[in-house]
FITORRO-167656 format. One record per residue (C-alpha): residue in one letter; y, x, z. Coordinates in pm, whole numbers, padded with zeros to 5 digits, always signed. Layout:
N
AYXZ/...
This chain:
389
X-01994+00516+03923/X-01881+00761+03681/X-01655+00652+03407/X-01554+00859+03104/X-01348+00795+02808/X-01366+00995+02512/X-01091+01019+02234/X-01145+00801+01949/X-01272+00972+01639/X-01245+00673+01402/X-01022+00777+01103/X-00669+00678+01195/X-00782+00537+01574/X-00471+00587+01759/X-00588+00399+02111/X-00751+00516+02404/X-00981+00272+02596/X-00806+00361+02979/X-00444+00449+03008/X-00310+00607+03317/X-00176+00269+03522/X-00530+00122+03498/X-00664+00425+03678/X-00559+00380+04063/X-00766+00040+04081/X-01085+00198+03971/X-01041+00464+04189/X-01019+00235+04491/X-01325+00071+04362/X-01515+00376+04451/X-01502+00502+04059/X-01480+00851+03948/X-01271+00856+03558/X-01307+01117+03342/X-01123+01167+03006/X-01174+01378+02705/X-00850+01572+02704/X-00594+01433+02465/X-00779+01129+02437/X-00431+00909+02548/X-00192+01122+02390/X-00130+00926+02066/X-00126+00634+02255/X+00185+00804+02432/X-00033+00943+02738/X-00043+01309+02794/X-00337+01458+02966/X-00079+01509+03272/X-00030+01150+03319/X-00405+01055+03375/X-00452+01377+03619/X-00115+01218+03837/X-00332+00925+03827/X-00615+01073+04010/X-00827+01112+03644/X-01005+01422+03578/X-00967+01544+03240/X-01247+01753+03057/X-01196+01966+02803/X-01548+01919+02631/X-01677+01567+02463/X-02019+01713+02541/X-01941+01688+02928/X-01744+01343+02920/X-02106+01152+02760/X-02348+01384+02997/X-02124+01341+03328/X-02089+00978+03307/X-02252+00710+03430/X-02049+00394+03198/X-01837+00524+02898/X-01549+00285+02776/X-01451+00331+02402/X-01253+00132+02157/X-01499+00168+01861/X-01871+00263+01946/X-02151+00118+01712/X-02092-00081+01409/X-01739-00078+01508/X-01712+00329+01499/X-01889+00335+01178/X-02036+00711+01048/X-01716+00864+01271/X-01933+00772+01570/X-02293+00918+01457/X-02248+01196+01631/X-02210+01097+01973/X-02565+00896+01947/X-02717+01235+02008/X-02477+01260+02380/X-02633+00939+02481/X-02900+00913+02694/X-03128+00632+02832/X-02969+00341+03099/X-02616+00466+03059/X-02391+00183+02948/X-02121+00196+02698/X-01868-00067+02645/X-01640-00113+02340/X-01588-00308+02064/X-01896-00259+01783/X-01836-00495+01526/X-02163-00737+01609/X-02132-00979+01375/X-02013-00762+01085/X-02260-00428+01154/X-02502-00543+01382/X-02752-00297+01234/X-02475-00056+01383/X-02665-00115+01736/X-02988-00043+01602/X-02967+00355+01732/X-02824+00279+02089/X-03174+00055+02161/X-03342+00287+02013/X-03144+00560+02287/X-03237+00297+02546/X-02820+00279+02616/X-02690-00069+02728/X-02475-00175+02529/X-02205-00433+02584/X-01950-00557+02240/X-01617-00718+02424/X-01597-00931+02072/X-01863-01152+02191/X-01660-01233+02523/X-01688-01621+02510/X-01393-01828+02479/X-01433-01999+02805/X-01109-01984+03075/X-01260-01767+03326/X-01334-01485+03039/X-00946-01491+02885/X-00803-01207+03040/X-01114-00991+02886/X-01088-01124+02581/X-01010-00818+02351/X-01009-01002+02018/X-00721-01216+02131/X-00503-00940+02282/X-00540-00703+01956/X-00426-01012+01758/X-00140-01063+01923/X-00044-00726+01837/X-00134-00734+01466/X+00018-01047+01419/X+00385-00937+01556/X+00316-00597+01330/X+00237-00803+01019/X+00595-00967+01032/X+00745-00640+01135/X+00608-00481+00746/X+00660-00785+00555/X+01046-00789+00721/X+01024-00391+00607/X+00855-00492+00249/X+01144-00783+00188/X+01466-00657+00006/X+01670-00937+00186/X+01743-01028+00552/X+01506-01304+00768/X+01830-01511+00943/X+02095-01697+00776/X+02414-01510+00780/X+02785-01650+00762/X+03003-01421+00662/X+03321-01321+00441/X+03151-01255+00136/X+02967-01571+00121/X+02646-01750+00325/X+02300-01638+00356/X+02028-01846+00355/X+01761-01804+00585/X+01433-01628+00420/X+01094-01876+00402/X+00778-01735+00605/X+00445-01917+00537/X+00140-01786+00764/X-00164-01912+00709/X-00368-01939+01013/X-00313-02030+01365/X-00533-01857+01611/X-00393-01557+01820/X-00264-01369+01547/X-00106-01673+01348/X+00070-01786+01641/X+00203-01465+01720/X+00349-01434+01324/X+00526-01758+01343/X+00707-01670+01700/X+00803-01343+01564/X+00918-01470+01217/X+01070-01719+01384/X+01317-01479+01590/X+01377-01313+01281/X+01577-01644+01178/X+01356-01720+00939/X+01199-02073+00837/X+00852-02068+00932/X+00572-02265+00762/X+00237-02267+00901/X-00134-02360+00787/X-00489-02374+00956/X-00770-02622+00876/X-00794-02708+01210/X-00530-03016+01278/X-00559-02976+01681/X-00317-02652+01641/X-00038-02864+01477/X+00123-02910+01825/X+00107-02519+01879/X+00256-02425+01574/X+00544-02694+01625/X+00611-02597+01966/X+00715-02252+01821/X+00958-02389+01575/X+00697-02387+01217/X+00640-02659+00998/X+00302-02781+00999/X+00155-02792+00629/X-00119-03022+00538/X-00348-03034+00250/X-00450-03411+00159/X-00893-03359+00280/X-01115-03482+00511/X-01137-03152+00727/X-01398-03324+00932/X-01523-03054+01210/X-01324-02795+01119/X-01385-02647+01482/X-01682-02442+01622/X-01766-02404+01976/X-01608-02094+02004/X-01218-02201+01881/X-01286-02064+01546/X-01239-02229+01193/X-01561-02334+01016/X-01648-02287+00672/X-01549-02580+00450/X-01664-02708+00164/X-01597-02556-00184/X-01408-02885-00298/X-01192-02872+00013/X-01105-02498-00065/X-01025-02576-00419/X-00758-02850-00252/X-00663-02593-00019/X-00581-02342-00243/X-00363-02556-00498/X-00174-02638-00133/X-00135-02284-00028/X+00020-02181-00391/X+00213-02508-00347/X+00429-02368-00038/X+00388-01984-00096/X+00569-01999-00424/X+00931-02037-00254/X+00875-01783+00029/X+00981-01478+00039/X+00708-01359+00252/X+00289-01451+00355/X+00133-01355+00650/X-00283-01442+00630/X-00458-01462+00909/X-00742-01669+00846/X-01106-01538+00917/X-01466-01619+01038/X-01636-01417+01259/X-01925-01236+01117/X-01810-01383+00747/X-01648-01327+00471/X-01254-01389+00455/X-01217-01750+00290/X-00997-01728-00040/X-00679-01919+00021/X-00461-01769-00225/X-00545-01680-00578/X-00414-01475-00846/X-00263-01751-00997/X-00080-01806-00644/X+00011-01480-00629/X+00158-01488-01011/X+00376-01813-00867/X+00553-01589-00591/X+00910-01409-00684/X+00907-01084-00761/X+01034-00882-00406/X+00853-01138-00201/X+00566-00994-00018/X+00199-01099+00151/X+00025-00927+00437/X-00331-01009+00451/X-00492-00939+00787/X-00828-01055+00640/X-00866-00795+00391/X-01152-00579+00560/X-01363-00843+00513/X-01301-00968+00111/X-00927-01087+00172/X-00766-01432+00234/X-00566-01328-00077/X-00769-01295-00407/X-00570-00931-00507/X-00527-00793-00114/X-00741-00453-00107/X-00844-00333+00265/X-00525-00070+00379/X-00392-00036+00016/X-00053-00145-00133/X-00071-00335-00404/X+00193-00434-00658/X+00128-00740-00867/X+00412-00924-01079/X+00656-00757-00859/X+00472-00906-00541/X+00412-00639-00275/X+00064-00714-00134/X-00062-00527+00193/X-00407-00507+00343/X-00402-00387+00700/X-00731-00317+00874/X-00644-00173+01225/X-00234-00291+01277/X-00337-00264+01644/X-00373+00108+01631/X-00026+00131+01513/X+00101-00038+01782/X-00110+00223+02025/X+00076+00230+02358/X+00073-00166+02433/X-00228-00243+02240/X-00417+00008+02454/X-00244-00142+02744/X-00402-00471+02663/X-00760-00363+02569/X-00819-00144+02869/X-00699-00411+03118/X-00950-00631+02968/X-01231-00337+02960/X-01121-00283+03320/X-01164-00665+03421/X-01491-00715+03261/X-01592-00379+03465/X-01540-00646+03744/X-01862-00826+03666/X-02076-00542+03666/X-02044-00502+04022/X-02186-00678+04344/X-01951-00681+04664/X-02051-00384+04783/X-02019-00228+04454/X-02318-00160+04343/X-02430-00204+03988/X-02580-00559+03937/X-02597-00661+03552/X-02628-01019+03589/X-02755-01226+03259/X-02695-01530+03437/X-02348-01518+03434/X-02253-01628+03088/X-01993-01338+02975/X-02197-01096+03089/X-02537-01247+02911/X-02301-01332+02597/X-02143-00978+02568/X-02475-00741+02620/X-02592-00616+02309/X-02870-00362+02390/X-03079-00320+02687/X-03405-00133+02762/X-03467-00062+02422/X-03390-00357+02202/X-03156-00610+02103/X-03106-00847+02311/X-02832-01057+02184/X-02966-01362+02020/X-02698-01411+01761/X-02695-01035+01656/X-03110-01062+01651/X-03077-01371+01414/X-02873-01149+01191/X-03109-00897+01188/X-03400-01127+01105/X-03541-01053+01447/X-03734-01342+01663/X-03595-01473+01963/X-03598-01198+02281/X-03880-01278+02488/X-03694-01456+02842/
């Protein structure tokens, strides 16, 4: 097959979906790869390095879409937003494009690629099952924003992380509190924690106590019957509003002697859950500072605005949508190794193209197909019935 990959035209998209090392496997698979020229370069790849790689690299966008027979993108649909309108008109019927595309946030986003007959596959529904980790896109971007989140509230804080001896006196260690302990969260409190800092940690879900301990935090509790507070999938479910009220009182409670928050805390397809509030903000010295990786979708902090800076009482409050663009060379790394593994699936033995909905990451992850929705969670969302089996 023919595989291109266009540059990203998201505002402020610095990854590329395919960086040079990932090329020589596909290759031996029997795949042609064709880039959009400077489509690696902010992610540290010249054009040069993809051609040494056996890539070819075309000059026009127009000739990457109408060459190609599977296009791999970090943003397509709802994930691309308006940025990506205009390559709906370079589509054309049974090709397949996989990305992320924001299912659960914009499914209406996937309306126009059914409606181009394209099959459409959204590596955010990968399920959370052993055999689909190392394809699993949401966890390896998190990873990556939560080390970045550390690495700008380390930047924001006028003081250091680690306890210092010295001649002019001792210096105590700064106090982290992350709230939140899937990918992301974990990653905050390792990284904090090599900072020298003391780490607290949070999440509503008391089966990730052992994790956090395990990489030096202090587990924090808030006195409620959690109950379930686990879906099927390894994500935190929605409480109830006298829990969060608990939860929030808890979350002020420990924040107000730290010198910096990391949140982390979302649900797929929701909006962010409010753990901190003005008034927990107001509690907070001034200099200290909170990095909410929940605020493109309302903010686990109650003043966090989606990639401002705010100021409040002295507080420095960030909202980071995309730290994993930032971070473009490894985060790249990551996401095309797992676009490149799910590839894998697609395949028979011989190599030829076999879609197979009854393999369960496969089914899970398809979005679009001969001109509808066929996800059932995305078709729920869109007040569609049930695909006919």
């Amino acid at each position: 097959m023919k595989i291109g990959v266009p540059k990203e035209v998201f505002p402020g998209e610095r990854r590329v979906a395919l960086v040079p090392s990932l090329i020589p496997p596909l290759l031996k698979a029997g795949h042609e790869v064709r880039m959009e020229a400077g489509a690696g370069f902010d992610a540290g790849h010249p054009d040069a390095e993809y051609k040494e790689k056996g890539a070819t690299v075309l000059a026009s966008r127009d000739e990457v879409f109408s060459t190609s027979d599977i296009i791999l993108q970090i943003r397509a649909a709802g994930a691309a937003g308006d940025a990506g309108a205009a390559d709906l008109a370079r589509l054309r019927p049974d090709q397949i494009v996989i990305a992320a595309v924001d299912p659960l946030g914009n499914a209406a986003g996937a309306l126009p690629y059914a409606e181009k007959k394209v099959t459409l596959f959204g590596m955010e529904l990968v399920p959370r099952i052993t055999r689909a980790q190392s394809m699993d896109i949401l966890s390896s971007q998190a990873l990556v924003a939560g080390y970045k989140a550390v690495m700008l509230a380390a930047n924001e804080a006028p003081r250091l992380f680690s306890m210092e001896m010295t001649a002019a006196g001792t210096l105590s260690p700064a106090k982290v509190f992350v709230i939140g302990a899937g990918v992301a969260g974990l990653k905050a409190i390792a990284t904090a924690k090599r900072l020298g800092a003391i780490v607290f940690a949070y999440d509503v879900r008391a089966a990730v106590k052992e994790q956090i301990e395990s990489l030096g935090g202090k587990f924090v509790t808030v006195e409620a019957d959690t109950g379930d507070a686990e879906d099927k999938g390894g994500y935190a479910k929605e409480m109830t509003e006298e829990f969060y009220v608990r939860q929030r009182a808890r979350m002020a409670e420990i924040a107000k002697d730290c010198a910096a928050v990391i949140t982390t805390a979302a649900i797929p397809g929701r909006q962010s859950p409010l753990l901190l509030t003005k008034e927990g903000v107001h509690g907070m010295s001034p200099g200290s500072c909170i990095v909410d990786l929940a605020a493109e979708r309302g903010g686990n902090c109650e003043l966090a605005r989606s990639d401002e800076r705010v100021v409040e009482n002295g507080v420095v409050i960030l909202g980071p949508s995309n730290l994993p663009s930032s971070m473009a060379i490894h985060a790249s790394q990551m996401f095309g190794k797992n676009l490149v593994t799910f590839l894998g699936l697609l395949f028979d033995k011989e190599g030829n193209l076999q879609l197979d909905v009854d393999d369960e990451i496969v089914r899970e992850t398809m979005v679009t197909r001969g001109g509808e929705i066929v996800n059932e969670r995305m078709r729920s969302i869109l007040g569609l019935s049930p695909a006919a089996s």
